[in-house]
N, C-alpha and C positions, 0 to 999 in steps of 0.2 A: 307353385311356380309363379313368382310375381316377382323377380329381381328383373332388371333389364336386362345385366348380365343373361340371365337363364333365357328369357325371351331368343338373346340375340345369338347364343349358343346353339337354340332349336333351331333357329332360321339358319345358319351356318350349316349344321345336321342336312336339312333338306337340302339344302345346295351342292354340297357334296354327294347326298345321296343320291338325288336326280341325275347328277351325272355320272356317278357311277353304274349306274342303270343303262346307261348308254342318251339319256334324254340331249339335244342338241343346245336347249336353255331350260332353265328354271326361273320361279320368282315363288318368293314365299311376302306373304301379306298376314301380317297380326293387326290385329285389335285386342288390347286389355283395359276394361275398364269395367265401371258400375256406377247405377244410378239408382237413387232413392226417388220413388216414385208414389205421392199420395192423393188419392181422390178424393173429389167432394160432390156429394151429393145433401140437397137440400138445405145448405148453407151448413152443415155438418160435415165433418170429415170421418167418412165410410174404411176408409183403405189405406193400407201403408204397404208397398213392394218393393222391396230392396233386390235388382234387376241385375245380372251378369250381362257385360255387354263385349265378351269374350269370344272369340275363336280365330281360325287360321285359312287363310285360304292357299291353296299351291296349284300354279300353273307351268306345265311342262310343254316344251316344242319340241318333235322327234319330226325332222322331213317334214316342215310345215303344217302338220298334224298338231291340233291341241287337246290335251288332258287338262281337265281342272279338278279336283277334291278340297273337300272341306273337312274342321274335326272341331270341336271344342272340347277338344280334354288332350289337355297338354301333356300328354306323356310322353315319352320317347316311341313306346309300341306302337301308341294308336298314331303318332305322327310318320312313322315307320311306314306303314299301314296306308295311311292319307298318300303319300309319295305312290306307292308302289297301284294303288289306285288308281292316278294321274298319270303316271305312266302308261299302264296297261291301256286308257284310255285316249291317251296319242295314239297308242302304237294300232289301235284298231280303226280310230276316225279320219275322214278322208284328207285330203294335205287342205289346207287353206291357201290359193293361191295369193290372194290381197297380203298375207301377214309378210310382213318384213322384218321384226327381228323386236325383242325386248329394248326399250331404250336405254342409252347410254349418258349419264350425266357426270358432270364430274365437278360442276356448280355447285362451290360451298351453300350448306345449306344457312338462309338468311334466320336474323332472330325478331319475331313479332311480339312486341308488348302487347301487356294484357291480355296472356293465352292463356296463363297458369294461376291460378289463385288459390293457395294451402287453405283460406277460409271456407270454399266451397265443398273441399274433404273432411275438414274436420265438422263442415255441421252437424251436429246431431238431432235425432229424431224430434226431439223437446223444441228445440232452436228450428228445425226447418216448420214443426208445428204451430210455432208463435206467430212466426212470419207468414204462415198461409191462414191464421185466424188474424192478424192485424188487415190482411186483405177483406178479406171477410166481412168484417165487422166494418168494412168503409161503404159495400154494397148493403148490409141491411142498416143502415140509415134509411133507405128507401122500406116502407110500412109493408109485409109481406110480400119484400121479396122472394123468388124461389133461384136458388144462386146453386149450379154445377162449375166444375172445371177440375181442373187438374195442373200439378203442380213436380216438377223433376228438379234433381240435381245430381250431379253428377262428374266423371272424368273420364279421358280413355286416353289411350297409349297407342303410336301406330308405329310399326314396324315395317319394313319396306325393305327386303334386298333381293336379287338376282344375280344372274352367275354374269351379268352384262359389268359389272364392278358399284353398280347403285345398293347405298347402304343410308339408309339415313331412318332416323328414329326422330317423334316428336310427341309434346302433350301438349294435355285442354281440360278443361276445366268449362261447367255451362250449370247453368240456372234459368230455368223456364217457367212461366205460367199462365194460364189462359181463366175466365171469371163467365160463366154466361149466369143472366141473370135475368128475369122474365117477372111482370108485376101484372097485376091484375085487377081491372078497373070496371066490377061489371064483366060486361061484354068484351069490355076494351082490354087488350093486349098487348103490351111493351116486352121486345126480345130483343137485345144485345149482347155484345161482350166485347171484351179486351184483355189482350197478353201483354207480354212485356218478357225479355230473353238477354242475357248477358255472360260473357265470360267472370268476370267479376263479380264479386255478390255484392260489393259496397256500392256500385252501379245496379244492381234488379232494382228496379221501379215496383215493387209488391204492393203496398197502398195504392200506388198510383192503378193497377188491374181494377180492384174493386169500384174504388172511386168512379172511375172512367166506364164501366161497363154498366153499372146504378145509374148514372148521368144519362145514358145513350139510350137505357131502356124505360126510364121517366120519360123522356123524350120522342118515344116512340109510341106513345099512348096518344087517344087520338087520332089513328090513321085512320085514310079514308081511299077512298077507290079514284082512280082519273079515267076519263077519257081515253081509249086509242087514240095515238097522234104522234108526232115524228119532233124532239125537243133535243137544245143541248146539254151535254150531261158534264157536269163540273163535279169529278173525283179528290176527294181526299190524296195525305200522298198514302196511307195506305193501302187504299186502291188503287191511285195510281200503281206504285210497286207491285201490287199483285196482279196487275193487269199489264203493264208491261215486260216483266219479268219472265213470263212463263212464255210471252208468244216469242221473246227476243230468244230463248234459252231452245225451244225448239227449232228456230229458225236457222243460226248459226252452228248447230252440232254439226260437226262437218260426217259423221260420222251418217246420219237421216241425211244430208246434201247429197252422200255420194249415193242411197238407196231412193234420191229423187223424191224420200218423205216430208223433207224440213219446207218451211213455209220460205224460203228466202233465197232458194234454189238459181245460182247463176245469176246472185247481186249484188258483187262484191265491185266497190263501186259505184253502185245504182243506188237510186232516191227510194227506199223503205219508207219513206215515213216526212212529215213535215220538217222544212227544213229545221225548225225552231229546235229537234231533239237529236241530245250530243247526251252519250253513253259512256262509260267506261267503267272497265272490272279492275279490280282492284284486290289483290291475293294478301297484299302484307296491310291490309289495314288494322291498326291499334287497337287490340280491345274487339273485331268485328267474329261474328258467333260463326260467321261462312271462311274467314282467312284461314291461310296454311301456307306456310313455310315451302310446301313440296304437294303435287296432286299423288291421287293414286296408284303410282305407279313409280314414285320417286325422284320426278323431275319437277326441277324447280320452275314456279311458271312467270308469266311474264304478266304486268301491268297492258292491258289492251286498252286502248280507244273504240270500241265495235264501234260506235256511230254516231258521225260529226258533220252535222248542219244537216241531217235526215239519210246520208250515204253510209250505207255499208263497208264497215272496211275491213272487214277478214273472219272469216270463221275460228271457231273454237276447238282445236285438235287435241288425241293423243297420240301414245306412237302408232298406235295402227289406222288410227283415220289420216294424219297427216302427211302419207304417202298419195293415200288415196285420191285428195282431195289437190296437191302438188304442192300443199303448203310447208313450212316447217310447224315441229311440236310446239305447240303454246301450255304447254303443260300442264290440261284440263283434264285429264283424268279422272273420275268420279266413279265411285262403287258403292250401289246401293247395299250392300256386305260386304263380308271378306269372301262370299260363295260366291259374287257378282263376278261377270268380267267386265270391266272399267270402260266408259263411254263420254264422251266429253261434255260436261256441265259448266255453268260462269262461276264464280266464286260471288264479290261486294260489289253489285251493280251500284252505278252513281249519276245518277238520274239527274242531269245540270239543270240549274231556277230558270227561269222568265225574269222579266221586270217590271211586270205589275203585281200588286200588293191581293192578297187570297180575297180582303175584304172587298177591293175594288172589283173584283171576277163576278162577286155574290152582286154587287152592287149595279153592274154592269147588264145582269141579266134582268132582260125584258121577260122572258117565259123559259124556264127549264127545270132541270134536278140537280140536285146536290143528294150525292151518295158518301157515309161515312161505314167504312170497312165494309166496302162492296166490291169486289172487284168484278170483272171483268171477264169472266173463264173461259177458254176452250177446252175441248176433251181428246188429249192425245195429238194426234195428226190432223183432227179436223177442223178446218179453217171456220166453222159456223159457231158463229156464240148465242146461247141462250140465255142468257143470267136474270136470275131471279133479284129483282131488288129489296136487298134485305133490312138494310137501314138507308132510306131515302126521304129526300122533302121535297115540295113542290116547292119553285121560288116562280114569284111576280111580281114583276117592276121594283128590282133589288131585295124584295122581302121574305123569306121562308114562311109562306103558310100553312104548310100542315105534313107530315108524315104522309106517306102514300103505302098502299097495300096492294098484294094481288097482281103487283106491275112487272114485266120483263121486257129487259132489253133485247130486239135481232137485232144483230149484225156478224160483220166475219175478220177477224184478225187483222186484214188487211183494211176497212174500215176506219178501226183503232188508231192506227199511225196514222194513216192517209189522215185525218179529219182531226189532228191533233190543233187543237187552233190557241190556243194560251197557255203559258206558264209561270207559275206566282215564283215570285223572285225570294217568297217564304220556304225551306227544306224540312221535311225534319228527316233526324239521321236516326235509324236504331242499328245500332251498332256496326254501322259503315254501309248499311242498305238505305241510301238519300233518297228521297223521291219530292218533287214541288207540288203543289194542288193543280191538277192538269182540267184544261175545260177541252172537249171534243164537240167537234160542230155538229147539227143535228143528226141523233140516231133515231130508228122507228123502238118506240115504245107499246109495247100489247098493254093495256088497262084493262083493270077487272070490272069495268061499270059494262 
């Protein structure tokens, strides 16, 4: 079963079947695809896994009641089967007062360059082999390295209809890879890494992993212990990004706003964060590894602004949160499977520069830290961050002195924004996730001295 035809003949199946069953809606959700998957352990390549990334999800509404089943074996019986499951399981669970209704789109679905790229399918095993030993071999340059990571490629197919009139089908195409690499000097211990992720395989940066992760953990020999004490911390953008990303994505799900869990509760509107940081999601961006044509659920979404000069300007909905919350749908849908039920996530955050130069931030500092690929984490719902600094330097009077160990950052999400104090007017894009090198005014740092 691999035609789209057949795909979309199945999905037509349950639709009618759920209703004949008496169900009040239906929606069938596919994913086809597969990914080649190789590991590496000790600068050798251990593993080759060629991954199914296949199955079907079906959700039924009888009297505001929801069924959901899942199958991955696409037969007619066993999807027969998946239905009359989902049903039975409406028809027994309690009504859902909040749900309002499967959404309705009727928005041509748009077309995104750089989604699909035939090169990424035809690679084969030899050819994805070379490229993850040309990476390889730019990390041991460094004199006994010890170099893990792992390396995917791949496609998938998403299918999307309901008995609401939403029908739309799309593909993708991705190429990933992560390099950790760890040297040893004596005593002394250097640990870094770096990826690199594209739709396009003429766009992976694969040399650029290795190089870049040998570099970082050369670099991180040498550490030494600081003092407790309370400094500012000047973030890479890919810290920046992964420090912003996650607390803005929890904050604005409108879906945690209406359960009173989201950090941003009732501030739509209201100053988040330093005026200096302006946001925006971005669904159709060219080539970006997060875009899509349509969220989870089949509705085409919309380019947002979340946040302009520090203000919040509207949460991130599907159809069933943006009743809730009194917004309309922004068509963020997001399903951690096809077994998930869909929750609203951002698509290509775009993190707008500053106007001072990254050099002049470093230059600038009288006493602090520069972190590269450190972010910034919270866990879940909790506003407390702990983070360990994993690749960080001391800077004094404009100059990086040494590698630091043993150090963590407290603070609380709220912190973060509040205390954003500069932005390098430098970006870098990986595949439409922009972030600038962000400096935050002082946080308290624990040292291991």
């Amino acid at each position: 079963m691999t035609s789209k035809e057949d795909l979309h003949e199945l999905a037509e199946f349950i639709i009618k079947q759920g209703l004949k069953l008496g169900a009040d809606q239906v929606e069938a959700y596919t994913l086809y695809g597969s990914a080649k998957s190789v590991q590496v352990e000790r600068g050798s390549i251990r593993k080759f896994t060629d991954i199914s990334n296949s199955g079907l999800g079906i959700r039924i509404i009888k009297d505001k009641s929801i069924g959901m089943a899942s199958t991955t074996i696409f037969t007619k019986d066993s999807i027969e089967n998946c239905v009359n499951n989902a049903y039975a399981l409406a028809k027994v669970s309690p009504p859902d007062p909040n749900f309002d209704s499967l959404p309705v789109d009727e928005t041509p679905t748009p077309e995104i360059q750089d989604r699909y790229d035939q090169s990424v399918i035809d690679l084969d095993v030899e050819e994805f082999t070379e490229i993850i030993l040309q990476s390889i071999q730019e990390a041991q340059k460094y004199e006994k390295a010890i170099i893990g990571g792992n390396f995917t490629a791949g496609y998938g197919e998403r299918f999307i209809v309901n008995s609401q009139g939403i029908d739309r089908t799309s593909s993708q195409t991705s190429v990933s890879g992560y390099l950790s690499v760890k040297l040893e000097e004596g005593e002394d211990i250097g640990n870094a890494y770096y990826y690199d992720a594209s739709t396009v395989l003429s766009k992976f940066k694969y040399e650029q992993i290795g190089k870049v992760a040998g570099e970082r953990a050369k670099n991180m020999l040498g550490s030494k212990k600081i003092e407790t004490t309370s400094l500012p911390i000047l973030l890479d953008p890919d810290s920046t990004y992964g420090t912003i990303e996650p607390i803005l994505s929890n904050g604005i799900n409108a879906f945690s706003v209406f359960n009173r869990t989201a950090f941003f509760v009732d501030k739509i509107g209201d100053a988040i964060a330093n005026e200096k940081l302006n946001i925006t999601d971005d669904p159709f961006y060219p080539g970006g590894t997060d875009s899509a044509p349509f969220d989870d659920e089949g509705v085409v979404p919309k380019k947002l602004k979340l946040v302009e000069n520090g203000i919040l300007q509207t949460y991130i909905t599907d159809s069933y949160s943006a009743p809730l919350v009194g917004l309309e749908n922004t068509g963020h849908a997001s399903r951690g499977s096809f077994a998930s039920r869909p929750r609203p996530a951002p698509y290509t955050l775009s993190i707008e520069p500053g106007t001072i130069s990254k050099d002049n931030l470093i230059a600038d500092m009288k006493e602090g830290i520069l972190m590269i690929g450190s972010p910034l984490h919270s866990r879940g719902n909790n506003p407390q961050i702990s983070a360990q600094i994993n690749q960080g330097f001391l800077v004094k009077d404009g100059e990086i002195q040494y590698p630091i160990k043993n150090a963590v950052i407290g603070c609380t999400v709220f912190d973060v924004y509040q205390k954003i104090d500069k932005l390098s007017k430098e970006i870098e894009n990986r595949n439409g996730h922009k972030a600038p090198w962000m400096l935050l005014k002082a946080l308290q740092v624990s040292g291991g001295k």
